[in-house]
Each structure stands twice: as C-alpha cells, then as structure tokens.
C-alpha positions as CSV (number, residue, x, y, z in Angstrom):
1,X,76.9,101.9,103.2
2,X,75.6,104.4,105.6
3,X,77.5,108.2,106.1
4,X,79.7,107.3,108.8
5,X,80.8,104.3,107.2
6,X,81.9,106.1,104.2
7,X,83.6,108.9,105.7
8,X,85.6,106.2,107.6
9,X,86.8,104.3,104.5
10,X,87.6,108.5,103.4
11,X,89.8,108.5,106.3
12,X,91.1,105.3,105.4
13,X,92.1,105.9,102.1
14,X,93.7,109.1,103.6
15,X,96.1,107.4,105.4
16,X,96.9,105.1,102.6
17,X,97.8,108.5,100.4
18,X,99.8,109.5,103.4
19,X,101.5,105.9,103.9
20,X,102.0,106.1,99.8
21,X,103.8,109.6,100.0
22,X,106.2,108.3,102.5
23,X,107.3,105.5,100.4
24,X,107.9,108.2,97.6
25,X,110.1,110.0,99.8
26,X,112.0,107.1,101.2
27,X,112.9,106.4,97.6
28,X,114.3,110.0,97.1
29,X,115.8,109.9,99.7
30,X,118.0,106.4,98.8
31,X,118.9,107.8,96.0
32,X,119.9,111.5,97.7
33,X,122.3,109.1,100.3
34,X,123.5,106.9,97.6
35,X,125.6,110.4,95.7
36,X,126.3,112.1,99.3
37,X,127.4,108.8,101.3
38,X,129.0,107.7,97.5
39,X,128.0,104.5,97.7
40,X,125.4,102.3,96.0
41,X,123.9,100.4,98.8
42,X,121.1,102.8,99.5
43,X,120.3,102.8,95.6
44,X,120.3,98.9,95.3
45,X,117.1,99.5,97.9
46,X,114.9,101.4,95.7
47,X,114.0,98.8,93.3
48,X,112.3,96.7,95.6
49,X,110.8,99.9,97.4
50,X,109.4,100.7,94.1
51,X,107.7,97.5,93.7
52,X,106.1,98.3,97.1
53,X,104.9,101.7,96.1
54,X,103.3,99.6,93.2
55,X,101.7,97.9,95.3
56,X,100.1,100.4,97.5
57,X,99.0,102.3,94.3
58,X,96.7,99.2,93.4
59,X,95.7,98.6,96.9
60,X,94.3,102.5,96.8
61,X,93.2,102.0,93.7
62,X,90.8,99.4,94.0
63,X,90.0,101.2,97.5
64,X,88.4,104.1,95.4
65,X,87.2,102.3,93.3
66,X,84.8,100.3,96.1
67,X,84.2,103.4,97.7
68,X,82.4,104.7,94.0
69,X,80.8,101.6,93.6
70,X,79.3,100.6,97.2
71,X,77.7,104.5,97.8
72,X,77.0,107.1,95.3
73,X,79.1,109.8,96.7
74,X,78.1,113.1,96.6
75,X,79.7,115.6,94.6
76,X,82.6,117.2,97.4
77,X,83.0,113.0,97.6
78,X,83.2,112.3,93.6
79,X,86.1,115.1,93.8
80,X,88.1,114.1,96.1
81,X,87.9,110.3,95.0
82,X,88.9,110.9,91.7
83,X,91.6,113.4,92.7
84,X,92.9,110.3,94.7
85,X,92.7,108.5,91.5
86,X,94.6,110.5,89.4
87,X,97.3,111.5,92.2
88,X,98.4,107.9,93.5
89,X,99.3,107.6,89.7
90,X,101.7,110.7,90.0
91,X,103.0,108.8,93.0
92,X,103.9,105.4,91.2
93,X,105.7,107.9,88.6
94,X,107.6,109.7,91.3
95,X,108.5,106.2,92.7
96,X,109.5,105.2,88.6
97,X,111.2,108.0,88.3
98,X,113.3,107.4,91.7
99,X,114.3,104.5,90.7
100,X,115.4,105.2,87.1
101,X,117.8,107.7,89.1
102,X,119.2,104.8,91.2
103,X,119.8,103.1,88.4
104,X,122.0,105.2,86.8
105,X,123.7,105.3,90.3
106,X,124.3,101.6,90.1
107,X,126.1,101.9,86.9
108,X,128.0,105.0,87.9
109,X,132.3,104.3,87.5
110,X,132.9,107.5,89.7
111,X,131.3,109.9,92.0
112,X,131.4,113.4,92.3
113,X,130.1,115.7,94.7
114,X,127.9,118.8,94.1
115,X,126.0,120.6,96.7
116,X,122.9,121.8,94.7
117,X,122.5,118.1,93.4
118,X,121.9,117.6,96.9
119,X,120.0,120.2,97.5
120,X,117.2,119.9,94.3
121,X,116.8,115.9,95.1
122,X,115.5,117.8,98.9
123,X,113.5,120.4,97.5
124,X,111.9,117.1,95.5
125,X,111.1,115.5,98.8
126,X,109.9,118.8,100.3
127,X,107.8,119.1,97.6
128,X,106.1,115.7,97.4
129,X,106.0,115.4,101.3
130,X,103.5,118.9,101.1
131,X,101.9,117.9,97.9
132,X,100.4,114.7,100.1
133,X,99.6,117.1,103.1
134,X,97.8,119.2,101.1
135,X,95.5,116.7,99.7
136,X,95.0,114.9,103.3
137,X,94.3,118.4,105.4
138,X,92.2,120.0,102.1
139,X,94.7,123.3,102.6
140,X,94.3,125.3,98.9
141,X,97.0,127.5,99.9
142,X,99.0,124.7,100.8
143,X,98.5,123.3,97.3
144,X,99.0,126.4,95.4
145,X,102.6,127.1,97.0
146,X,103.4,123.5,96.1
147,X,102.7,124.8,92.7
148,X,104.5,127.7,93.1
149,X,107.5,126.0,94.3
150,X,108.3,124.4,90.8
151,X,109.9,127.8,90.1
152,X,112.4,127.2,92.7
153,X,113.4,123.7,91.5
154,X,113.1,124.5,88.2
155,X,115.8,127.6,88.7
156,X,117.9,125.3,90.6
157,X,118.2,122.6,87.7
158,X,119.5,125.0,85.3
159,X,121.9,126.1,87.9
160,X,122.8,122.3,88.0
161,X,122.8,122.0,84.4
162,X,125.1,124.8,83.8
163,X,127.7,123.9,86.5
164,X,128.1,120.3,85.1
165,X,128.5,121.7,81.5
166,X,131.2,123.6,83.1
167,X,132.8,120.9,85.1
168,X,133.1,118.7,81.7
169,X,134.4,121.3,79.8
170,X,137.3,121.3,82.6
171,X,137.1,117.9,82.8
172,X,136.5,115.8,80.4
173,X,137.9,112.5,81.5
174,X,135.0,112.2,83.6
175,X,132.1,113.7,80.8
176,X,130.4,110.5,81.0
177,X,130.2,110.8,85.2
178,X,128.8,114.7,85.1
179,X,126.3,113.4,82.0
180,X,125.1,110.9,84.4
181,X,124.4,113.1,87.3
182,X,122.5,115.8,84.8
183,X,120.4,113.5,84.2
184,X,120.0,112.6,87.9
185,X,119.3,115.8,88.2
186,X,116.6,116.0,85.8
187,X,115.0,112.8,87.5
188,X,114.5,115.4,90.6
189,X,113.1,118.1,88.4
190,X,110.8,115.7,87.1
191,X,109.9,114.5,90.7
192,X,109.0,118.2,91.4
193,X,106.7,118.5,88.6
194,X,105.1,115.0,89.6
195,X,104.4,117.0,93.1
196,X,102.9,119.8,90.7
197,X,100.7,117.7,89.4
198,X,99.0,116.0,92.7
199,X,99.2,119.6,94.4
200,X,96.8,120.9,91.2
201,X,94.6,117.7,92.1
202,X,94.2,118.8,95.2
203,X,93.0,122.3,94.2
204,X,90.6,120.0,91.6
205,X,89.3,118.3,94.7
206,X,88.8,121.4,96.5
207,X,87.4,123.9,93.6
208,X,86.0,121.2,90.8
209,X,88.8,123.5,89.1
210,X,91.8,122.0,87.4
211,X,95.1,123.2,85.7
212,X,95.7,126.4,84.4
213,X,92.0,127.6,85.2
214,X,93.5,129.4,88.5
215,X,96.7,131.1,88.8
216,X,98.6,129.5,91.4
C-alpha cells in the first residue's frame, strides 16, 4: 500500500471515530430527553442505537486492523492505530452504559425533575463530543482539559447524590424513583470517565505517553 494510500484509509478511519462519537452522543442525549420531556419514547430508541454503535466499533475495528496488517506503519502510525483501538472500545462502553440508563428509564413508575441531572448527562456529552475532536485534530491541550474536566462532573455527581438523599429523606414514598435517578446519575459520571479514558489515548497517540505519566 503506497503513502498516500495509507494516509487516506487514516483519514478514513478518522471519520469513522467521528461518525462513532456522534452515535455516543445521540444516545446521551435519548436518555437526557427521555427525564426532561418525561417520557420514555426517546429511551425505547437507544437500544437499537446501541446495536448500531456495535456495529461501527467492529467495522473500525477490523479497519485497523487491515491498516496494521496491509503496511507496517511507522511509529507516529502504530500510535495512533492502537489509540483507535483501545478508544472505539471506550465508545461501545459509553453507548452500554447509555443504554443501561434508558433502561432504568423504561422501568421508571414516576418522574421527577432535577436540574443538575440535566446538566451532568450534558457535561457527559460535552465531554465525549471533545474527547473524539481531540483524537481526530491531534490537539494535546484539547485532550488534557478533557481530562481535567472529570473534576467538574465528578463535583457535580456528589452534588446530585446528596440532593437525592435529601429529597428521599423528605419523601420517601417515591425512594425507589430518586434511587433510580442516582443511579442514572452515575451512568453520566461513568460516561465522563469513559471520555477520560479516550482523551488519555489521545495524549498516548500524541506522546507514546499514557496515564498518569503526565499530569493533565
């Protein structure tokens, strides 16, 4: 496979990461209008949106997997490859995890407003979306405030946690309701650290550097 070749399969598999990401967010996003519109319409969607971002996942799988096999890539390559790897795993989870939170939506008898719910399940699509972008426009700083970030959502589910333990201590008729959205809640903060973990990926790709090695 000459140069050129190659660098157009990267491209490729660039906009597959991008097209993945999106389907991550839709997902969030279902379940985000499912507890504001209170309904469970936009949650019955994400199960079958899951099985799509399944799908995309082993369509960019096999993807890299040519691109190792047809061309020895060179180092900078091998990275970024293997980044890919790793990340469109994170995003399956993200899409897993989405669902899991529509599901508990599904079964939900009640529903009850609350405004940082809202507002953690957006920070999880804000940080997903810029997890991806990083990745596809090779921006370290991009990927290290993604990192960063997790602070925020991570403050903002205690917040959430400590509100509902509130609310069912002044309303415990609906205990089982508030239970359910804490741990829709934590299906967010998980999303967040899913974003984390392709954002730290990225700065693998970048620096051959993963984890805690650098400080973000």
């Amino acid at each position: 496979m000459m140069r050129r070749e190659f660098d157009e399969k990267l491209a490729e598999l660039n906009r597959e990461m991008i097209s993945m990401g999106s389907l991550c967010e839709q997902a969030i996003h279902m379940t985000e209008e499912s507890l504001i519109q209170e309904t469970k319409i936009q949650a019955a969607k994400v199960t079958p949106l899951e099985a799509e971002i399944l799908q995309k996942e082993k369509h960019i799988e096999s993807m890299c997997l040519r691109l190792l096999l047809l061309q020895q890539p060179m180092a900078a390559d091998l990275r970024d490859i293997s980044a890919a790897l790793k990340m469109v795993t994170d995003m399956f989870r993200i899409g897993e995890v989405a669902k899991d939170a529509a599901d508990i939506i599904m079964y939900m008898r009640n529903f009850h407003k609350m405004a940082d719910l809202e507002e953690i399940s957006e920070k999880a699509v804000y940080m997903v979306h810029r997890s991806v972008d990083a990745f596809v426009s090779r921006d370290f700083e991009l990927a290290k405030s993604v990192i960063a970030y997790d602070d925020v959502v991570d403050d903002l589910f205690v917040h959430v946690r400590n509100d509902l333990i509130q609310v069912i201590r002044s309303d415990a008729e609906h205990a089982e309701d508030y239970i359910d959205l804490l741990m829709i809640a934590k299906y967010f903060e998980k999303i967040g650290d899913h974003a984390v973990s392709i954002a730290e990926w990225t700065v693998y790709s970048l620096t051959g550097v993963h984890k805690g090695e650098i400080e973000p």
